[in-house]
C-alpha positions, 0 to 999 in steps of 0.5 A: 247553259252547262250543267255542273253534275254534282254525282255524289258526296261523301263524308267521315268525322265530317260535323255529325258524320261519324267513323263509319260515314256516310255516302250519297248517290244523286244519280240514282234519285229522282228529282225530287227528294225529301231529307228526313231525320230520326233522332234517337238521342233525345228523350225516347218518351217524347215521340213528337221532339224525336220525329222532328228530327232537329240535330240529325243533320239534314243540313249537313248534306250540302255542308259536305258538297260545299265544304268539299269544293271550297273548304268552307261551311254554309252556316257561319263561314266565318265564324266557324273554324276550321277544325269546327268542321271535324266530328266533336267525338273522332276529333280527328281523320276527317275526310269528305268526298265530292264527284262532280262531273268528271271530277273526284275532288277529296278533302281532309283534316287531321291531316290535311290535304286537297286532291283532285282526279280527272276521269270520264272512266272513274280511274283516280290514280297518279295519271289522273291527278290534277292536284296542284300544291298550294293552287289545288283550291283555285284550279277547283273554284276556276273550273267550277266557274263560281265564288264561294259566295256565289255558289252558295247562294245558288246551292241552297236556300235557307230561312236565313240566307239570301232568300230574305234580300227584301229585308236588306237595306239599298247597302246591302242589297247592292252587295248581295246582287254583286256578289252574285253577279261576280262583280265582287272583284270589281269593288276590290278592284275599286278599294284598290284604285282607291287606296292607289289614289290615296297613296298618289295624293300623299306622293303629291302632297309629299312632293308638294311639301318637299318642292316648297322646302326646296323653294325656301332653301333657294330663295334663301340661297339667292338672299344670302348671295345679295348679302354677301355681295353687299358685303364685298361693296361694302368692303371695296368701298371701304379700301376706296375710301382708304386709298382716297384717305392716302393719295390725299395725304401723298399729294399734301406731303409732296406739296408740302416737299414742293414749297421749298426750291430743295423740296421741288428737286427732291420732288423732281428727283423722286418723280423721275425715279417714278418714272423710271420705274414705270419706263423699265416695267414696259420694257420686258412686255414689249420686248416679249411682243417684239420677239413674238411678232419676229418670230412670226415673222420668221415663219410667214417667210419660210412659208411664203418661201415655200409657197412660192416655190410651189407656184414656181413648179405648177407654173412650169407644169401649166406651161407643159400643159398648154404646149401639150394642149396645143400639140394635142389639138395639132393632131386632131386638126391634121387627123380631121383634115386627112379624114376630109381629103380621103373623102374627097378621093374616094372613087365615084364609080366603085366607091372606093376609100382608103379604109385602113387610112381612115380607121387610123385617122379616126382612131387617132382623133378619138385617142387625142380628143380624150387626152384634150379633154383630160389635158383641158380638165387638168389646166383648170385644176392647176389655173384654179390651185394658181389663182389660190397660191396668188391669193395666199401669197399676197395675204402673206405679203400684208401680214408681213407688210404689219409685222414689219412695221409692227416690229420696227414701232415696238423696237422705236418704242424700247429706243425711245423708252432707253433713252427717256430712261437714261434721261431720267437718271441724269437727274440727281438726287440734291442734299436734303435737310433734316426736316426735308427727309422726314417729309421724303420719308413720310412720303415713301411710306405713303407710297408704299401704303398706295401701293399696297392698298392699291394691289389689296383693292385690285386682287380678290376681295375676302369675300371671293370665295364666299361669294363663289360658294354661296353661288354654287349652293345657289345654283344646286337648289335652284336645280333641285327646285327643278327636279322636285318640279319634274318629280311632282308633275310625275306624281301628279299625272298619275292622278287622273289615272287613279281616279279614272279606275276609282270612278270606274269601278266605283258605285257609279261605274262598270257594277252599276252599268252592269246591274242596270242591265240586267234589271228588265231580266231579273223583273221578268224572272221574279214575274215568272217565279211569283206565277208559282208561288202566288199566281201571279197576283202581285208584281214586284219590280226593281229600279236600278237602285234595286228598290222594290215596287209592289202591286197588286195584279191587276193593278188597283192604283195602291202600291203595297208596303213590304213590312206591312204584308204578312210573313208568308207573302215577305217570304214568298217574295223573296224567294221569287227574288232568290230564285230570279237573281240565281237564273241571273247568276246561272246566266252570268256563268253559263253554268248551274249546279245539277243539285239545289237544297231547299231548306225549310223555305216554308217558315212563317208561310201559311197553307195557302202559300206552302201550295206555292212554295210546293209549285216551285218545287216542281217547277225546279225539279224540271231542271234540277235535283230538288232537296227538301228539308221541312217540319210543315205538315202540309209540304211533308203531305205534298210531298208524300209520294216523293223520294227521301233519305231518310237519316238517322242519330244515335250516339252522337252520330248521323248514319242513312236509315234508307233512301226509299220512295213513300 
């Protein structure tokens, strides 16, 4: 493990620290050193209250280590105030001094600042600055590697601080321990994943509820298109019923026309204008269709013309292309056969051909195979674009073939209409008598009302665009139903996530795995310490729900009560277990302060167990600059030969009397 050097401190205006200020050198002490104090500003006839020394400040040596590094105070840090810290008197120009390692860290107040230096040298100038702004104080705890809390624990030791973790409850125990081991951070990261968790549930449940109203609105909407539909059937029916109501009064009326022989011409007469009518109607949609098919007609022919000028020109080149064929193979036959008859001639003795004749012959076949296979290539394309014309042309063929007889059905048909309708017309209308023409004229109006009821019940009802409304809204909150479905899986699928990290960095998760593991560790260390303090004659182990048990060494089956052992046994143990959990704290950080402060460890402690607090020391001081601060007579006469700094009050301020050895 590294070792954080802490060289010296200094202070002014700092707690009971005066103007002229005070400075403490750690590197030329021995390893033991007892803090002593002098106060002077208490009744000088009473010897005994002024060697005892209360409110001289011995305490404040580590406060300035500790408020120099972290800005903080040892004794109620969150009680005391900032401005607490600067000397009741100076009230101002407050300024300590840290040199750790090769570190110069100065703070101070009225005005306020916060620097640090880098220097194996000792040369603290702009060069050697590191000093960051606002980020100063973390670059600071980043390089010291611990938490204010942490360092604290592991700095000093005090009758009121973690030394007495065995009188804390399962709660607080588990805080202490975590926050040694730096897992502070995790319950952070817990209450976060948390809150996380808490506010995705709300999400979800603000979804939920969003997702329901949404439902509602469109189970509504869908209600409210059935009403309307019901409403337009309703409608409808009622025009049917109207129109029934009409065609029945017609059809009485002609009845009632048709019972005399006039009032059956008249009958025929208006039946024939009727139909006139309805004969003049057709014509304009069958004209239009005869003019439609004549006209496509017309057009299949020009294109039939110019499809079969087309074939015309590619039979005439297919024509070309067989004679050339032809003509092609010719050459090649001759060719072949004035190769085969050169061979025959070539002479028996010497071997002699016609040579020039032969490579003519040969070049010429291989020229005019080429252009057969080309010529044989192109027959097909043009066969293969032949074949396509013929097929083409003989679809043109029937559709005219329809077309035609289309067109003359169409133009019989407008004939045959004409002449239906001069028929028609042909009929006269007979004299009627008065009683005649009122029923004439009732009838035409309950035509008229026919038609009009007829063309009401067959156009848009009232209810159209109500109905096409009601289906958009429809339509809109079923597809907001959907998205809010989307939007509340989302919500949900981060659920799992949260509650992953709440579990993991809960009680139960990563501070607990990580306790667990260094339970057999911290039991070893705790035997180790108890050796020191109490020769080894009890043992104390934790569970890894750091609750204690008790024995006696060697074991006699009788655990021991904690609040049922005298004050100095609680006490020794729980400064074993302070200095078991600061092993484990160094462990953890892979490094320690060169310094620790003892300060009155001895309370409430006999003679016989101020011996083992005395081995302790000791055993410390092999590691680590050991400070002392104690009124027991019996650790004050062990420590007798020890180096001390000895402190002096007077006028409200603390000033060094000496740093000597006894």
């Amino acid at each position: 493990m590294n070792k954080l050097r802490i060289k010296s401190c200094s202070a002014k205006n700092f707690l009971c620290f005066g103007p002229e200020g005070v400075k403490f050198d750690f590197t030329a002490m021995d390893n033991v050193v007892l803090i002593r104090g002098d106060n002077l500003d208490v009744d000088p006839d009473n010897e005994e209250e002024r060697r005892a020394s209360n409110g001289v400040g011995k305490s404040s040596i580590p406060e300035i280590i500790i408020y120099g590094l972290y800005g903080k105070t040892i004794k109620h840090p969150k009680k005391i105030k900032v401005d607490d810290v600067i000397n009741n008197q100076s009230k101002k120009k407050c300024e300590v001094e840290v040199l750790i390692d090769d570190y110069r860290i100065v703070r101070k107040r009225e005005p306020d600042s916060l620097k640090i230096w880098q220097s194996a040298e000792g040369i603290w100038n702009k060069e050697t600055e590191l000093s960051k702004g606002s980020g100063t104080q973390k670059f600071i705890e980043d390089k010291l590697g611990y938490t204010y809390e942490a360092f604290s624990n592991l700095f000093v030791f005090t009758d009121n601080n973690a030394g007495m973790f065995l009188e804390c409850d399962a709660a607080n125990k588990r805080k202490i321990v975590e926050n040694m081991l730096f897992l502070d951070i995790y319950r952070d990261y817990h209450e976060n994943a948390k809150n996380l968790r808490n506010l995705a549930k709300e999400i979800v449940k603000d979804k939920g509820r969003t997702l329901e109203l949404a439902l509602v609105e469109s189970e509504n909407a869908k209600r409210r298109i059935k009403t309307v539909e019901d409403q337009e059937i309703a409608w409808k029916n009622a025009k049917q019923n109207e129109l029934n109501s009409l065609v029945a009064k017609s059809t009485a009326k002609q009845a009632e026309l048709a019972s005399s022989d006039i009032g059956n011409a008249v009958a025929k007469w208006q039946r024939a204008q009727e139909d006139i009518t309805a004969f003049q109607a057709e014509i304009p949609d069958k004209e239009e269709k005869l003019k439609s098919f004549k006209d496509a007609l017309e057009d299949t022919r020009l294109k039939q013309d110019k499809l079969k000028t087309a074939k015309a020109a590619l039979e005439v080149s297919t024509r070309q292309l067989k004679l050339d064929l032809m003509q092609t193979k010719s050459v090649i036959t001759s060719n072949t056969q004035m190769l085969s008859d050169i061979e025959l001639r070539r002479c028996q003795n010497c071997n002699f051909a016609d040579d020039a004749a032969l490579e003519r012959s040969t070049q010429v076949i291989e020229k005019e195979t080429a252009q057969l296979e080309l010529f044989q290539n192109t027959l097909l394309k043009e066969q293969s674009d032949l074949d396509k014309y013929n097929d083409n042309l003989a679809k043109m063929a029937d559709i005219i073939k329809i077309a035609e007889n289309r067109s003359r059905d169409l133009a019989n048909d407008i004939d045959t209409i004409r002449k239906q309708i001069i028929n028609l017309s042909r009929i006269e209308k007979p004299e009627t008598s008065a009683n005649e023409k009122v029923l004439e004229e009732q009838l035409n109006e309950l035509k008229n009302q026919i038609t009009n009821k007829s063309n009401e019940l067959s156009g848009p009802s009232p209810f159209v665009k109500i109905l096409e409304e009601t289906i958009k809204e429809s339509k809109l909150k079923s597809k907001e139903c959907e998205d809010k479905k989307i939007e509340l899986d989302d919500a949900n699928k981060d659920l799992p996530y949260y509650e992953f990290w709440v579990k993991a960095f809960g009680d139960n998760g990563i501070r607990k795995f990580v306790i667990d593991g260094i339970i057999p560790a911290l039991n070893t260390r705790i035997s180790h310490w108890l050796q020191f303090l109490i020769d080894g004659k009890i043992t104390l182990n934790f569970d890894n729900q750091l609750e204690e048990t008790i024995h006696r060494n060697p074991p006699d089956g009788d655990k021991f009560v904690y609040y049922a052992m005298s004050g100095g046994e609680r006490r020794r143990l729980n400064l074993a277990v302070s200095q078991a959990f600061a092993h484990m704290m160094m462990l953890n950080s892979g490094t320690y302060p060169s310094l620790v402060f003892l300060d009155e460890v001895t309370s409430n402690v006999d003679p016989i167990g101020v011996q083992g607090i005395y081995n302790m020391i000791m055993e410390l001081a092999k590691e680590r600059q050991v400070f002392v601060t104690t009124h027991d007579h019996d650790l004050l006469e062990m420590l007798g030969g020890c180096e001390s700094i000895n402190l002096v009050k007077k006028g409200g301020f603390t000033t060094i009397k000496s740093t000597l050895k006894n």
